[in-house]
N, C-alpha and C positions, 0 to 999 in steps of 0.2 A: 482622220485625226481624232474628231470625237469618240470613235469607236474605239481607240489606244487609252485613252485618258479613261473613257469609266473602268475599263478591264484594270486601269494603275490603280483607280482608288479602289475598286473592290479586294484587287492584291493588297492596297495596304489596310484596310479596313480587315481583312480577314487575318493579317501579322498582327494589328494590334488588340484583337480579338480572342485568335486563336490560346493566350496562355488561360483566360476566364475557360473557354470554353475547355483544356487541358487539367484544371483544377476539378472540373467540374467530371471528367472521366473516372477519378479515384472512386472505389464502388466506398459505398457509405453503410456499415453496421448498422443494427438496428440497437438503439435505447430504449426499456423500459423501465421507466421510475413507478412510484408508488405501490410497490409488490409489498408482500407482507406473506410472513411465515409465523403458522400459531406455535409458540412455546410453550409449553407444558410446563418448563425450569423456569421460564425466565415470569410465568404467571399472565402471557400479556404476547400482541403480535410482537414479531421481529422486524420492521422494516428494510427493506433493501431495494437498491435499484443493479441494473444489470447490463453489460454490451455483450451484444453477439455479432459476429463476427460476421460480412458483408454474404459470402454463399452458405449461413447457416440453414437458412430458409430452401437454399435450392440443392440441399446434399442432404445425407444419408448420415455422413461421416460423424465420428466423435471429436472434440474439441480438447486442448489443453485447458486450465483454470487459473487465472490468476485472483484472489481476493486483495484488495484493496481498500486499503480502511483510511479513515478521514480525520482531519486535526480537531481539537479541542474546541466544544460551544458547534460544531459544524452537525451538519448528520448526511445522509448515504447522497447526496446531489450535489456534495460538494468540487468531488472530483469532475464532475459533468458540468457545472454551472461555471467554475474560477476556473479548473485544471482543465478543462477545457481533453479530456482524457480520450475521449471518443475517437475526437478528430485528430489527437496525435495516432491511436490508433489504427485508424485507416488507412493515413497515410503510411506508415510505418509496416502495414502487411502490403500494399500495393507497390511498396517497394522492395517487400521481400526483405526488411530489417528484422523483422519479429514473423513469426510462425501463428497462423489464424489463432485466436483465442476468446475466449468468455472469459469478460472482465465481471469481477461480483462488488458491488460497492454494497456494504449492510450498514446499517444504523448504532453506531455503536456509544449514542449518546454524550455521557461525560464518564462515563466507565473506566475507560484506561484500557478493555479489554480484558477485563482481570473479572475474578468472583470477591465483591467486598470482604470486608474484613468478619461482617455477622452473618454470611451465608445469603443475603436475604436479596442481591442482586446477582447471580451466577452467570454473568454475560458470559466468560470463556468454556464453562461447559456447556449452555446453549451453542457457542459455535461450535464446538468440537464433536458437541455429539447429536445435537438435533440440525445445524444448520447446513454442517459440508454435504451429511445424507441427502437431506430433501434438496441441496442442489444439485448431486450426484443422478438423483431419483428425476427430477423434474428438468434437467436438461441434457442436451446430451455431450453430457464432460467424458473427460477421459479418466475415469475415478480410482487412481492410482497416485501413488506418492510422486513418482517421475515424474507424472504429467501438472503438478498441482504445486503453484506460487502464492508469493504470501509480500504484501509492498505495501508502502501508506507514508504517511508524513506527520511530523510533531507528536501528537498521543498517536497517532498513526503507525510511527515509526519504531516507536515504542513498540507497540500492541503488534507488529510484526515481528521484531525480534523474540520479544518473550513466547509468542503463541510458536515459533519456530523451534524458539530453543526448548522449549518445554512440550514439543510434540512434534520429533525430526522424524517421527516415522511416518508422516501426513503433508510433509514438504520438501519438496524437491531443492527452492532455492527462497530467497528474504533480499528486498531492496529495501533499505530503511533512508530517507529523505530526511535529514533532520531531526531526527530520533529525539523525542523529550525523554532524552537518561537523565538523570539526577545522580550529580556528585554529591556524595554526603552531606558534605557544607553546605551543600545549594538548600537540600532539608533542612539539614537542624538550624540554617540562619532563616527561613521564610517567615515571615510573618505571619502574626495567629491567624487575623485573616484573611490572608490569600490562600495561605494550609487549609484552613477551616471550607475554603471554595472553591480548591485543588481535587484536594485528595484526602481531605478529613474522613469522607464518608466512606473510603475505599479504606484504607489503613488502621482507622482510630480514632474518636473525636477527641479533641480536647488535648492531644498529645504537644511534646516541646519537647526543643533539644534534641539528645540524643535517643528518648524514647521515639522517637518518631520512626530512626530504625531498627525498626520491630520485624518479628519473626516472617511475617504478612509483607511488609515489603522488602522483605531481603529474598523470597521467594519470586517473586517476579520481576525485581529491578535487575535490567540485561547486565550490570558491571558483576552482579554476585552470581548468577548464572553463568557467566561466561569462567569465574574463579570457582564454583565449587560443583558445575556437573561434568562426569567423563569427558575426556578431550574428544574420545570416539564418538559419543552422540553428540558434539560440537560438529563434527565433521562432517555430520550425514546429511548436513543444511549449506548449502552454498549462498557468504554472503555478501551483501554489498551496500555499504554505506555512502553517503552525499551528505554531506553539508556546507553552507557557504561559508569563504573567510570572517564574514560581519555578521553572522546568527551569534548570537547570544548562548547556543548550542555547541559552539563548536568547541571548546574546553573538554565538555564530557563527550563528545563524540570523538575526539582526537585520545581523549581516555580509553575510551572503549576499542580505539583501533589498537593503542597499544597493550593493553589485556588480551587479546583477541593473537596480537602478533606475540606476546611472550609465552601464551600457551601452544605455539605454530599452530595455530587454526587457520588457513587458508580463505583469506577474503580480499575484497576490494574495495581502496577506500580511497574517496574521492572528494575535492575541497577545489570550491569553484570563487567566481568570484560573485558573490551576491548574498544576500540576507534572508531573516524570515519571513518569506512572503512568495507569493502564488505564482510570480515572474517567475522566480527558480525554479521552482517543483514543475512549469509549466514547461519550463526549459530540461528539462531532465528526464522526465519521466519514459520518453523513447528509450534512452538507454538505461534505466531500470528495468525495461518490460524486455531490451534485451537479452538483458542479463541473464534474467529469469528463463528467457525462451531459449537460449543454449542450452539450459538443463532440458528441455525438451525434445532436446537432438541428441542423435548416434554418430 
């Protein structure tokens, strides 16, 4: 009889056990933060942190790329710290939702992503032309357009669209979270200063009004990109938008779907229930990296 009873409680000690210990089977990517890349353009290292992907270390093989940029005041730890990015992704290849990949988180300060308005901060040609290289070079990416995504949140999502639209020949696919697009109004009504701790230094100091849009931001804000470059290089980027019903975003993102859909640009656009904040993007971001890994299948 004692013999029946310890074999019951070991059976149930090992059911109420066995899901930690099933948690614990998912293989685990590796994270490196505090990397850095010297820029010649940008005068000064580039910051970045990095995921690879759980058999990077024990294969040969080449990797897909997805870059992943961070919201405003944040820098390259944010997705690993709040978005908790990692460990969506692991789970997320060990169930075979997404296709192994190298996530790039870089530093993209308060930039916007963009090259200011006096030349003198050039973050998008350090990414374009010093950054994807030396990550091409320094790991082992799949260094082709097919293979190579572009996703991020708030200035993030922003800084994906534009960097996509304005260079479809280096990106396969764009998941933008909440995209900080600016409806015109939203500028010319801001305040001197929050403009002046926005986007003074990228655009124009001292601007009001209507000068505010100026030749400099009508070039990189994604509603005039999506209205005045070929439909065909609109096309060559597969995209996908998310924002919740209660973001403060959602006007100009529901803008941007419909610009998007009167030029028939082919995207997907998605409206959840939640606001601006780390819960959502925490919640979503599997199915951005989806997205983006279909572009990396036949």
């Amino acid at each position: 009889m004692k013999q029946h009873t310890c074999l019951l409680i070991v059976f149930i000690i090992g059911l109420l056990t066995f899901p930690i210990y099933g948690q614990a089977l998912i293989p685990n990517g590796k994270v490196l933060e505090g990397l850095q890349m010297p820029s010649a353009i940008l005068g000064r290292d580039l910051n970045y942190a990095i995921y690879l992907p759980p058999d990077y270390d024990l294969s040969t093989r080449r990797y897909p790329v997805v870059y992943l940029l961070h919201g405003f005041t944040d820098n390259e730890t944010g997705w690993i710290q709040f978005g908790e990015a990692p460990q969506a992704a692991d789970r997320a290849i060990a169930e075979r939702a997404i296709p192994p990949m190298i996530i790039v988180m870089p530093d993209g300060g308060v930039t916007w992503y963009i090259n200011d308005y006096q030349g003198k901060n050039r973050w998008e040609d350090a990414f374009i032309e010093e950054f994807i290289p030396y990550i091409d070079a320094t790991y082992r990416t799949r260094p082709a357009k097919e293979y190579r995504g572009i996703s991020g949140l708030s200035m993030g999502g922003w800084g994906s669209l534009l960097l996509s639209m304005r260079h479809p020949e280096l990106f396969a696919a764009c998941a933008a979270f909440s995209a900080a697009v600016w409806l015109e109004k939203d500028l010319i009504e801001m305040d001197d200063k929050n403009f002046e701790r926005v986007v003074g230094g990228l655009f124009g100091h001292q601007l009001k009004g209507k000068d505010r849009l100026n030749a400099h931001f009508r070039q990189y804000n994604p509603l005039d990109l999506v209205k005045n470059l070929p439909a065909e290089e609109l096309k060559q980027v597969r995209y996908y938008l998310d924002c919740g019903d209660d973001d403060f975003l959602i006007p100009s993102n529901c803008q941007l779907h419909i610009e998007l859909s009167e030029r028939k640009i082919p995207h997907e656009f998605r409206v959840r229930d939640g606001s601006h904040q780390w819960h959502y993007w925490r919640s979503g971001i599997v199915e951005g990296l989806k997205f983006i890994g279909e572009s990396f299948h036949r």
